[in-house]
Every structure is written in structure tokens, then in C-alpha cells.
N, C-alpha and C positions, 0 to 999 in steps of 0.2 A: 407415341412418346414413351420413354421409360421410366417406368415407377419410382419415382424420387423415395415412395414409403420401402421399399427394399435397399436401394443405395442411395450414395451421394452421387453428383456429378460436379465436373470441377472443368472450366476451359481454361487454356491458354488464350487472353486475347492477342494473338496475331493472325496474320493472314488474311484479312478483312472482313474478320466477325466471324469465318470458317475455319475455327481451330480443330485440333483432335480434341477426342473429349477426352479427361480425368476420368475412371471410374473405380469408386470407392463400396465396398463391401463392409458395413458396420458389422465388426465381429463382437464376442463375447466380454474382451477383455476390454472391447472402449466402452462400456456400459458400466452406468455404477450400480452397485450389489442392490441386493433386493432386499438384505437382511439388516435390521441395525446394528448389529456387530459387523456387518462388513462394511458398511457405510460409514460407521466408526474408523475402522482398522485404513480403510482407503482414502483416511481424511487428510493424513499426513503431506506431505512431500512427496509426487513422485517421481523417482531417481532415474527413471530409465528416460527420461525427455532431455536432452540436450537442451540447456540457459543461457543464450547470450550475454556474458558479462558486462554488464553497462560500467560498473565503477572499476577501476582500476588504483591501485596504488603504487608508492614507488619502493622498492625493491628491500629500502634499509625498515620499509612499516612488514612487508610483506616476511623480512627474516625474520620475524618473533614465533610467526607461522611454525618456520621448521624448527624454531627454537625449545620449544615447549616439548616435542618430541626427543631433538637431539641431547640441549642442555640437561633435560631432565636427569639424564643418566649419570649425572653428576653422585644422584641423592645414593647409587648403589656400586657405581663402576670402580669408586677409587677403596671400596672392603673389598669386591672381587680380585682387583688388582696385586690384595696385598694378601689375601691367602692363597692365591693363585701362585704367587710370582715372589713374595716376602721383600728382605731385602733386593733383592732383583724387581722391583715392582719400576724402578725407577730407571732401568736402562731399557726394560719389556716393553714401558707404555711411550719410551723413545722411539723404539720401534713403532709402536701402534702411529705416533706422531708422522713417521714418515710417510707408512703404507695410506693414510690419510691425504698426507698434500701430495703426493706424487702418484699415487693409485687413483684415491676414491673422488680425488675433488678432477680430476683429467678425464674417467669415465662417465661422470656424470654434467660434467660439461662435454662431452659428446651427443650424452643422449640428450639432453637440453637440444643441443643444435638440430637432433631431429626426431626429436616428439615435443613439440613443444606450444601443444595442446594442453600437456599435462598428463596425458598418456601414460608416461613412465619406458621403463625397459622392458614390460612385458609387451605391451604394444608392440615396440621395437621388435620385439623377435615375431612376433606375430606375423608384423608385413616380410618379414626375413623368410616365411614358410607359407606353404598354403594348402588347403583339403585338408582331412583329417589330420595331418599331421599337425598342422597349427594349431587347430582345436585343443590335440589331448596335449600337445606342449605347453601351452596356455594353464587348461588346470589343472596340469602339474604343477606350475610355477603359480598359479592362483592357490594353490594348496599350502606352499610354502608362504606365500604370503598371507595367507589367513593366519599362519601359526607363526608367523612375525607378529601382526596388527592385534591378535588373539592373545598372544602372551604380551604382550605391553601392555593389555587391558590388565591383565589377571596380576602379572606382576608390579608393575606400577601401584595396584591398587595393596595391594600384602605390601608393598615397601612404603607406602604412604600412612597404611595400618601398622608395623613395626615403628614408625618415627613416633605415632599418636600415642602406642603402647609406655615407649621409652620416656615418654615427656615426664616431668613428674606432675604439671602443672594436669594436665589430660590424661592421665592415665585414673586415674580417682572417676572419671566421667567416660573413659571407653572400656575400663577393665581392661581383665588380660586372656581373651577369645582372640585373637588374630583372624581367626577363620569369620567368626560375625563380622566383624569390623572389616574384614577388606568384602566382605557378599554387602554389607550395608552400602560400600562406596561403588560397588558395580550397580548396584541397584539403583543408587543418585544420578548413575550417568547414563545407566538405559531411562530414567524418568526422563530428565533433561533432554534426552533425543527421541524421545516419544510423545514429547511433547511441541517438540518442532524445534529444536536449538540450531543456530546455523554459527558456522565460524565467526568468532568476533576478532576482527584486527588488533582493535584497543584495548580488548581483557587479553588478548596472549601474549601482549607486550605490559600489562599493567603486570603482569604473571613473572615473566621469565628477567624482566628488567632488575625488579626487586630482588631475585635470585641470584640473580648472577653478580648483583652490587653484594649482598649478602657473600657470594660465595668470594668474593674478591677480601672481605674485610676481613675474616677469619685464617684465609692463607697470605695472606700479609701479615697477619699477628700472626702465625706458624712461620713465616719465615724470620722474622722479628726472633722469638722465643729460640730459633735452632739459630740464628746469630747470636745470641747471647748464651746457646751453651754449645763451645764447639768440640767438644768433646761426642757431641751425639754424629758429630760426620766423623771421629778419627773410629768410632763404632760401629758406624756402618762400614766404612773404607774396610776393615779388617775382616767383617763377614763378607763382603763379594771378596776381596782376594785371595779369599780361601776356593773361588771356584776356579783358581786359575787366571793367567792372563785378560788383559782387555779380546783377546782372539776368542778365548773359553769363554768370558761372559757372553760377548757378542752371541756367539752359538745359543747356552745357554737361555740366553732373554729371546732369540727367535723362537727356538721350542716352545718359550712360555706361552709370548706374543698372543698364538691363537686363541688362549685363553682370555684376553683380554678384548675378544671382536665386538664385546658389547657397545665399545666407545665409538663403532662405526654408523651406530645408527644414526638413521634421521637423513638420509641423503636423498632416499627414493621420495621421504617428504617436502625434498627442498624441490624437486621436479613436479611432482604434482601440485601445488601451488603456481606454478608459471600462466596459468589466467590470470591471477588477481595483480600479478606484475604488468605497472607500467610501459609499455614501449615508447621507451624515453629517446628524444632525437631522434628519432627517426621517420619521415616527413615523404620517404619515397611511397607508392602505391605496392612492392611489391608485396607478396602475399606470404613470405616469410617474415615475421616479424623479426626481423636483425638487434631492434633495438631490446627488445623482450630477450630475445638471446644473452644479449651483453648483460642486463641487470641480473640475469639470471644466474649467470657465472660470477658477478661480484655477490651475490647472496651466497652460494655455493662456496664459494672462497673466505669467505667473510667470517660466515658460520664454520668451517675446518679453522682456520687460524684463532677463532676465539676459544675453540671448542680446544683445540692442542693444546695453547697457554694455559687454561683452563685443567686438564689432563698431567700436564706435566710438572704444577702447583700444589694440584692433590694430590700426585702419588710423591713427589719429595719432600713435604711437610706431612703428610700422614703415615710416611716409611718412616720419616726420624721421631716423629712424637707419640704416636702410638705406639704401646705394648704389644708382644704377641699374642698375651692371655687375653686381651681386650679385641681383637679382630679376632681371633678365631673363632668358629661359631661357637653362640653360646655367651661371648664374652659383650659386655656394652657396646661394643664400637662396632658388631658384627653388622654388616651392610651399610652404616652409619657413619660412616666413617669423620665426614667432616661434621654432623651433626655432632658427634662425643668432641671433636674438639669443640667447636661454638660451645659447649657447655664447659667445657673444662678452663678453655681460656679467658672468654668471653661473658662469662655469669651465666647463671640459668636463665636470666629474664631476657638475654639476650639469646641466648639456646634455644628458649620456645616460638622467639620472633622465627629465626632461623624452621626451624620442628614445623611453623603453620606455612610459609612460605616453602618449603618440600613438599611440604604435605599438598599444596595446593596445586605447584606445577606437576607434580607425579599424576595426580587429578586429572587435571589438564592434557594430558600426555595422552592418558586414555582416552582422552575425549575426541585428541587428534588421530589418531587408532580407529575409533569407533568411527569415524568420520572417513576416514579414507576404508573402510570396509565399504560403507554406504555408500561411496563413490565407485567402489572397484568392480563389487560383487554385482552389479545393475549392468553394469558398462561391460561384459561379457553375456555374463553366463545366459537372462532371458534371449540375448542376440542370439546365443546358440541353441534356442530351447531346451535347454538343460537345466530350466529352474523353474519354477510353478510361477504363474503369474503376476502373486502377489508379493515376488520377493521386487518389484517392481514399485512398492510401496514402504515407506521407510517404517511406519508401526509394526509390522506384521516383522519383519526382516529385524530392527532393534529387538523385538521381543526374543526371535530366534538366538542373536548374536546374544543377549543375556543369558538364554537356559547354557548356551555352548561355555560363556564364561562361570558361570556356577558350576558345571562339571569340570572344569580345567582345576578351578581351585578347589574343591572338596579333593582331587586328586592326588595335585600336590601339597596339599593340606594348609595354603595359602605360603609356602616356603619360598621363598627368593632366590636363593642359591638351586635350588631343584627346576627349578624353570628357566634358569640361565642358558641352561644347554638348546632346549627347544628355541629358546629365544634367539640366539648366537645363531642357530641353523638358519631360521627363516629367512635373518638379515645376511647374511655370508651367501647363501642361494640366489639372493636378489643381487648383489652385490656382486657374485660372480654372471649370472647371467646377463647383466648389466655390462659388464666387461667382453663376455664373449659376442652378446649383438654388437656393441660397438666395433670390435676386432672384424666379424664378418664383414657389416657395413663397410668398412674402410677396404679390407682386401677386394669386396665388388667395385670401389671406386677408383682402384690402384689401375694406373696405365704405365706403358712402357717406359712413357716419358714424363712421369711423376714420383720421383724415385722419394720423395722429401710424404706423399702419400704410404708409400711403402714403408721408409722406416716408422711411421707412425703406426700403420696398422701389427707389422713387428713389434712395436711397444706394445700395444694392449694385450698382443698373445704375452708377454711376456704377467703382462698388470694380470692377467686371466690366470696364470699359473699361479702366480705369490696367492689371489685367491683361493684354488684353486686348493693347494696347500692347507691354506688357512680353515676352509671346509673340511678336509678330509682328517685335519688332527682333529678339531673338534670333532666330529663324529667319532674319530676311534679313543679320543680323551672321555667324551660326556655322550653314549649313544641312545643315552634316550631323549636328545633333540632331534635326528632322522628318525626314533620310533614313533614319536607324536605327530612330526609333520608327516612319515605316511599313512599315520591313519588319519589325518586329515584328507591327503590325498584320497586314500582307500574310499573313503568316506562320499569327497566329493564327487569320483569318478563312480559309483557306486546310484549316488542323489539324483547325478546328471544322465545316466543310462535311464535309472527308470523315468525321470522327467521327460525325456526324451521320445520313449516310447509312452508313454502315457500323453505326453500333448501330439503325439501323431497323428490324431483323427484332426487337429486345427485347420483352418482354411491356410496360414502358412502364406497366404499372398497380401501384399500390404494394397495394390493398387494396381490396376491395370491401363496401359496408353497403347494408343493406335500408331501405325508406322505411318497414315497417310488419312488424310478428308476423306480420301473414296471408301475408305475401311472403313471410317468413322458412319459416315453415313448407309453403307450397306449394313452394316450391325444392327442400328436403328431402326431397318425394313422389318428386320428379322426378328427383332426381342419381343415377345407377349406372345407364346402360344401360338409360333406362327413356323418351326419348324420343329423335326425330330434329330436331337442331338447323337453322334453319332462318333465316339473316340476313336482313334487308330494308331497305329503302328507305322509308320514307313522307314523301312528298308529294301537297301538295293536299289532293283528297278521295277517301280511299285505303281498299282491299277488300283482305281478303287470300283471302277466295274464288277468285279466278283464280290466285291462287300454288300453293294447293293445288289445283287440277284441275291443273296443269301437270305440278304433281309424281305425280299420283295417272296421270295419261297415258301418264310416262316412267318410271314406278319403280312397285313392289312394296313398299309400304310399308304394313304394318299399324298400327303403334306410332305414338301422339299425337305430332302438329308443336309445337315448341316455337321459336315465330316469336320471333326478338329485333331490335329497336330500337337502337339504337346514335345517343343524341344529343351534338351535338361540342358544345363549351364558344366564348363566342365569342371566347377567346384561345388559340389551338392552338399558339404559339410555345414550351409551358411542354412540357418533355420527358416527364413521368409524368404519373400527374393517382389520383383515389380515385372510384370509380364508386358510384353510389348505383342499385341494383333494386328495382323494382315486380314483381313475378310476380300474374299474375292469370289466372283461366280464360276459355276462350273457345271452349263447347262441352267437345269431348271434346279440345280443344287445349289450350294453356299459351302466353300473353304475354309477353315478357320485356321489361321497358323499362329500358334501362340510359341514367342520364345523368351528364355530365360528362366524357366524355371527349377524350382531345387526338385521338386519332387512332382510326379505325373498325376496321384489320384488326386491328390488336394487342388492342384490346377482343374482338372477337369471339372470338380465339384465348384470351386468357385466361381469359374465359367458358365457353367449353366445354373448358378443363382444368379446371375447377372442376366441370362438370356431368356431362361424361363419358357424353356421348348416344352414340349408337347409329351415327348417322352426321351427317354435315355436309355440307349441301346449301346451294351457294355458286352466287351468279348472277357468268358473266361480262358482261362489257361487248364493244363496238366501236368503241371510241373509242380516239383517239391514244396509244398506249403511252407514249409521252416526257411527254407532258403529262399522261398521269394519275402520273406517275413523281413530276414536281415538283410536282404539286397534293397528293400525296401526304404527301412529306418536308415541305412547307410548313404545308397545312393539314391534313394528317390525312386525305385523300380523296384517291379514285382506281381502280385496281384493286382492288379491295375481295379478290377470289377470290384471284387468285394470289398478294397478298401476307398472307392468314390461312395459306393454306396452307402458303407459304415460312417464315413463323412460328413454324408447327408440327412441320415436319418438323426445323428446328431444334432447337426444344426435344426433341424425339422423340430425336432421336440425342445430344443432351447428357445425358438423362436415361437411356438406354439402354434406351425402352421401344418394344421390338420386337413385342409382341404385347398384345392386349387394345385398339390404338385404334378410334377411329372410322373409319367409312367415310368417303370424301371425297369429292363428286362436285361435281365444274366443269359447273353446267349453262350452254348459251350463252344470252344473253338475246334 
């Protein structure tokens, strides 16, 4: 029988009680720690398990979701707008209006239509490529998304701390440290997730509701106050036409435009939220969910049309009633914009209500930030072992995601306008490659006779470009938002090399199934100390006649060869992989053919923990060390001997089994 105390076993019942067996190798990382601090730190949530959603909601609860992210940007986009862009703030953010309903809400009702898991558009490009090259394009684009989710924390939290500074009512109770005050509010939101916080439906709509009624009352009284002086439009009218025709402005406000990409966030949040939505009407069994689709593009559409009204409210009551001296940095109204009005028109008593309601959704924002890291960063990086095992664990990982935001903002010295750039990058990166999966996906869909396919996927190369564009001024506008995002990249490609090579010695196999009963049950003859294990090679037109005289020349071996095969998969860039075995005789021998795997030495090593032969007779090489080192980490090949062995003696001493192994013999080839 096989040792249940080494593995699990697991059957399929079919077949009349004769299934293949399951066999399960309990590795390192399904154990809980030994240490009370790691028992602690692993008590959290763990992110890398895939949660069947039991509750679902309908689509107009689930928009507060993206709201709290999107809307938020209220509390700083319409100051950026106006020193950006000035009196031009209000034909710029027209622009921004459009590239919004005809860009952003068409590609991300795309990729809705096909990730709609929740995925996103990195996903999307992912299945779009394969082998290393998905990999390192992934944490590329995982890189720039760090330094989206990364600066929404940092900056949210500084523009939530400038509103508290400005208050008169709070300022007497937070002083005037901008830098304390926004590391105080990162530190409220790494507690909060380190103590287990999970999305709430009801606070991010008790959040963003009040906000947005707030932000409604204030430009209504702004539009109210510039009707009754209209002299403040024949003042404006005269400064744009001083830039020339409506041709010249035109031009002019696109140049701006890219300055103003802040307004485009929140899209890639309205996608990952598509679990907690409903699929509503839809009653067929298939396995696309159609009707999640649909809600998903009235949220998607819902949230752009609130968010432009919205947009195009604050920049024409905060061009006409703000001052210049008063937006420019420095001046009251600097990132504040609809805050100095709330207080100007509105009373202060009503300013503070406004001041704690910013203050709360910018809070929040981060919180959704913080939240979609904790979703992102699991759901890659450990799949590729390019992350330590505990970033698998949401304590240990929030904690990380805090020290990273306390160096962001000592950096930028908690400033708003200095992280806009970083920020603009991350979300225009996502934003554009968002556009170009979709574009690919549709040209692979395009046939001869689907010309109405074609000019759609024409469109998005087109949506891709206006991106595209929008990307490249900003970086040559503000470039230290590509210098931050690649030393994020740098960073993470850097993190995930040595992760990578450092979890090399892992078993790397999640599970092993047999092709057939007779496999199944020839295994079973053979597990306990009843053959000597014996790795190979085949190529060509292959004997293993000469393996054995070899071994029979240099060893003392009575006890059947149990020869194994070890086939790689033709994508080795995937960090585990599930082996599927043929066992068959051969002679007074035993075949092993193990296929699907990523990597050769961790196969063979997991295999004879499972079999528990007699001994293990491993051929070495004479080939370049170094080179079999990276062909190794790369595809899975290389020193075959010294890295099963290293493997094992591993596992040997984590498990504590000092006596009963196999024999180990390095023979040279």
C-alpha cells in the first residue's frame, strides 16, 4: 500500500471502483509555519485561492465599486485642469469627455466581453501571447499597474491630507505636516487590511453617494452665481480668442488634453468588479455569462456619463469663479478646487461637511487601490514563482505594500501635482494596452466575410493611437511618471529573477494522475523500497539496454530498474505544472513515462518521493555549468543530477527524514 504519512491519495469514483489514482505530495508552502509570527502573518486571507462568489449584486449597487476610485478624482482633477489647461480647461476637459464615451467606455466593453472573470486587460494580453514572452509582458504591464494602484494610495492620501490641512475647522487638530497626516492615513489603511477588511457594497455607496449629491450642490450654486454675473463668460470668451479661431482652440485643448488623463481613471476598476455583478436575465446554461456582460457595460457606461457631466460642471464653474492666484500652486484653491468654492459660496459649515466627505472617498479610493493590488499581485506573480511564498498571504504582502507607500511619499514629499505624472502614466499604460488587446483580439476574429468585424477592429487601432498619443505627450510633458514606473518595473523584474531562482530547488509539481488502471495499479507493485530509480534521456532511436550494462558494470544491484522519462511541455515559462504517468513493464523492469512537465529535475525528485525506490541512479553531464544553470531556470533543462539531488536533500531536511532515503549515486556520463 502507499504511505498515506508521505502523500495524500485522491480517486476519481468511476469506472467501477477502479479509478486512476490522485497523488498528492504535501509540500512546504501547504503547511502552516512553525513560528508565532508566522502563524500570525499567515492568519490573514489567502489571495492566491480562487472564491467562488456566492452573493452577487445588481450592477447599479456594484457601480459605487468603481465609483469610489473613478469619482474620487473629482477631489483634485478639476485644480489640475485649470493649471494645466487655464481658461482652456473647459474645451481640454471636452476633449477628455469624448476620448471617454467613444474610446475608453468601447474598449473596456470589449474587454468585459472577454475577461469577464475579472481579469482585466492584462489577462487579456496574456492569453494573446505565450512562453516567456507573456511572462515578462505581463510584469511589465504589472509594473505599470503597481504604479497606477501605488500612486492612488500615496496620492489620494496627500490630497485627502491637503483638504484636512485647509479646513479651518481641522486644521487646529491636524496641523500643518502634510507629510504626517497623509503617512497617518496610509497607515489607517494598511491597519484596516491587515486586519482583514474586505469590500463593502454599502460603505462605497454610503461614500461616493453623498459625494457626488455634494458635488452636485456646489456646481449648481457655481452655475447659479456665473448666471448671475455674465460678465464672467464675456471674460472668459475674450481670453480663448485670443488663441485664435475655434480651429486654434481645437488644436490647442488636444495638446492640453493629455494633461488632463487623470479623469480617465477607474475603468480597469469597473472590469475587475465584474464577479460581484449580477447576471441578470439570463436563464441559458451557457458558460459565458451574457447577461454579466450586459450589466457590465451599463456600469461601464453609466459611470463615463456621470463622471463627464460631472467633469464638464467642474471645469466651467471653476474656470469662471476661481482666480488665477487662488489655483495656482500655492494659492487656496490649489488641487481644491471645488472644495474653495463649497467654502466660498456655500459657508464654511457647509465646506467642512464637503472637506470630511473628500476626505473620506479619497480614503476609500485607496482602500480600492490597496485592494485591487491584493487581488492582482497573487493572481500572477506566485503562478509564475517569481514571488516568495508569502506574498500569498494578505498580512505579510499589506505590510510590504505600506513600507513601498511610505517611500513614494517621503519622496514626493506627500505633493499632488508631483505624482500626477506617475499616476497619468500607469493609468494611460493600462488604458492603452487595454486598446491594443482588444484590437489584436478582433483582427484574430476578422474573416473574409465579416467586413463589419474589420472595421471594428480598424476602430480600436485607431482608439489605440489617440492613446497612444495621449501616453507619449505625457511622458515627454511630465517624465518622471515613466522614470517611477520603471523602477517599479526594474524592481519587479529584478524581485522576480531572484524569486525565481531562489524557489528553484521547489517540488514545482502540484499533483500527479495516471493515463490508465494498469498504470495505476503497476505503480502500486512497485512503491516501498521495491525498485532502483533510474532517470533518462530519449532521444532519436533510443535502447536502454546500454543504461543497464552500465549500471550492472559499476553497481551491485539485484532489485528491478525503474527507468523514467520525464517529457517538458512546450511552454516551460509556467512555474508548476500536474504530470500525467504511463507505468508499463519491460521485462523484469518497470517504464515510467511522466509527461507535462515544466521542469526535468523537480519531476524526477517529486517522483521518487512518491515511489520511494531503493536508490537513484542519476547521470551527470560535461557541459558548461553556467549554461546548463540558465537553460535550466529558463526551460526546465540542464544539470539534470545535481539539481534532483539538491532538490532533495532539501526536502530531506525540511521534513526531517534522516533515515529510510534512497541511495543517491552521481554517475559521470
Amino acid at each position: 500500500m502507499l504511505g498515506t504519512s508521505r502523500y495524500t491519495m485522491k480517486a476519481n469514483m468511476e469506472n467501477a471502483g477502479k479509478p486512476p489514482l490522485i497523488l498528492h505530495l504535501p509540500t512546504r508552502g501547504e503547511l502552516p509555519p512553525k513560528t508565532p509570527l508566522g502563524r500570525f502573518l499567515s492568519g490573514g486571507n489567502r489571495l492566491d485561492q480562487t472564491e467562488v462568489t456566492e452573493k452577487t449584486h445588481p450592477w447599479h449597487k456594484i457601480l459605487w465599486l468603481t465609483g469610489v476610485d473613478y469619482f474620487s478624482t473629482l477631489g483634485y482633477q478639476p485644480g489640475i485642469a485649470l493649471l494645466a489647461a487655464g481658461a482652456l480647461s473647459i474645451p481640454a476637459t471636452s476633449i477628455l469627455v469624448v476620448v471617454t464615451l467613444l474610446a475608453a467606455v468601447p474598449v473596456y466593453s470589449e474587454v468585459a466581453k472577454r475577461s469577464y472573470v475579472g481579469q482585466g486587460s492584462i489577462a487579456l494580453l496574456e492569453n494573446l501571447f505565450s512562453g516567456w514572452r507573456s511572462k515578462l509582458f505581463v510584469l511589465v504591464l504589472l509594473g505599470f499597474a503597481g504604479t497606477d494602484f501605488v500612486i492612488t494610495m500615496t496620492l489620494s492620501a496627500a490630497d485627502a491630507a491637503r483638504h484636512a490641512i485647509a479646513n479651518s475647522y481641522l486644521h487646529p487638530y491636524v496641523g500643518d505636516s502634510p507629510i504626517l497626516l497623509t503617512l497617518g492615513l496610509l497607515l489607517l489603511l494598511a491597519i484596516v487590511f491587515f486586519l482583514g477588511f474586505s469590500e463593502a457594497i454599502g460603505l462605497a455607496q454610503v461614500v461616493a453617494v453623498p459625494y457626488l449629491a455634494l458635488n452636485i450642490i456646489v456646481l449648481v450654486r457655481g452655475l447659479w452665481e456665473v448666471f448671475r454675473h455674465p460678465e464672467l463668460i464675456r471674460s472668459w470668451h475674450q481670453v480663448v480668442s485670443s488663441h485664435g479661431d475655434w480651429t486654434a482652440i481645437f488644436i490647442v485643448s488636444a495638446l492640453v488634453f493629455p494633461k488632463l488623463a487623470l479623469g480617465l481613471s477607474g475603468f480597469e476598476t469597473g472590469v475587475s468588479v465584474m464577479p460581484l455583478i449580477t447576471n441578470e436575465n439570463d436563464t441559458t446554461d451557457d458558460a459565458i455569462p451574457q447577461g454579466r456582460i450586459r450589466a457590465t457595460h451599463k456600469l461601464l457606461l453609466t459611470a463615463a456619463v456621470i463622471m463627464s457631466v460631472m467633469l464638464l460642471l467642474s471645469s466651467t464653474v471653476t474656470t469662471f469663479l476661481i482666480p488665477e492666484s487662488e489655483y495656482r500652486e500655492g494659492g487656496e484653491a490649489s488641487g481644491r478646487a471645488i472644495a474653495w468654492l463649497a467654502h466660498h459660496l456655500l459657508g464654511g459649515a457647509f465646506g467642512t461637511v464637503y472637506d470630511f466627505s473628500t476626505i473620506l472617498i479619497l480614503w476609500f479610493a485607496g482602500a480600492s487601490a490597496m485592494a485591487g493590488l491584493l487581488n492582482l499581485i497573487p493572481r500572477y506573480l506566485p503562478r509564475f514563482g517569481m514571488a516568495p511564498r508569502w506574498t500569498s498571504f494578505q498580512r505579510p504582502l499589506v505590510l510590504v505594500l505600506f513600507a513601498i507607500n511610505v517611500v513614494i511619499t517621503l519622496v514626493f514629499r506627500a505633493n499632488v501635482e508631483a505624482q500626477g505624472g506617475a499616476y497619468a502614466t500607469g493609468v494611460l499604460v493600462l488604458m492603452l494596452s487595454a486598446a491594443v488587446a482588444v484590437s489584436i483580439a478582433l483582427w484574430k476574429e476578422c474573416t473574409i466575410g465579416s467586413p463589419q468585424t474589420i472595421l471594428r477592429a480598424f476602430y480600436f487601432v485607431l482608439v489605440s493611437l489617440v492613446f497612444l498619443y495621449t501616453l507619449v505627450d505625457n511622458i515627454l510633458e511630465r517624465p518622471d511618471g515613466i522614470i517611477i514606473a520603471s523602477t517599479f518595473i526594474l524592481l519587479l523584474l529584478l524581485a522576480s529573477a531572484i524569486s525565481r531562482s531562489v524557489r528553484a530547488t521547489e517540488m514545482r509539481i502540484t499533483e500527479v494522475t495516471f493515463v490508465d488502471q494498469a498504470s495505476a495499479d503497476l505503480w502500486s507493485s512497485i512503491v516501498g523500497k521495491k525498485v532502483c530509480l533510474v532517470p533518462y534521456s530519449r532521444t532519436g532511436s533510443f535502447s536502454r539496454q546500454p543504461i543497464e550494462q552500465k549500471i550492472r558494470q559499476h553497481y551491485v544491484i539485484t532489485e528491478p530498474l525503474a527507468f523514467l522519462n520525464v517529457s517538458l511541455q512546450d511552454n516551460r515559462s509556467e512555474f508548476t505544472a500536474k504530470l500525467r504517468l504511463r507505468v508499463t513493464r519491460d521485462g523484469e523492469h518497470y517504464v515510467v513515462e511522466a509527461s507535462g512537465a515544466v521542469a526535468i529535475a523537480n519531476s524526477v525528485a517529486y517522483i521518487s518521493e512518491l515511489l520511494d525506490p531503493i536508490s537513484i541512479l542519476l547521470a551527470l553531464t560535461s557541459r558548461n555549468l553556467m549554461k546548463q544553470s540558465v537553460a535550466y531556470l529558463l526551460f526546465g533543462e540542464g544539470e539534470t543530477a545535481l539539481v534532483t539531488y539538491s532538490i532533495l536533500i532539501s526536502r530531506w531536511e525540511w521534513t526531517g527524514k534522516k533515515t529510510d532515503r534512497p541511495l543517491v549515486f552521481l554517475m559521470s556520463g
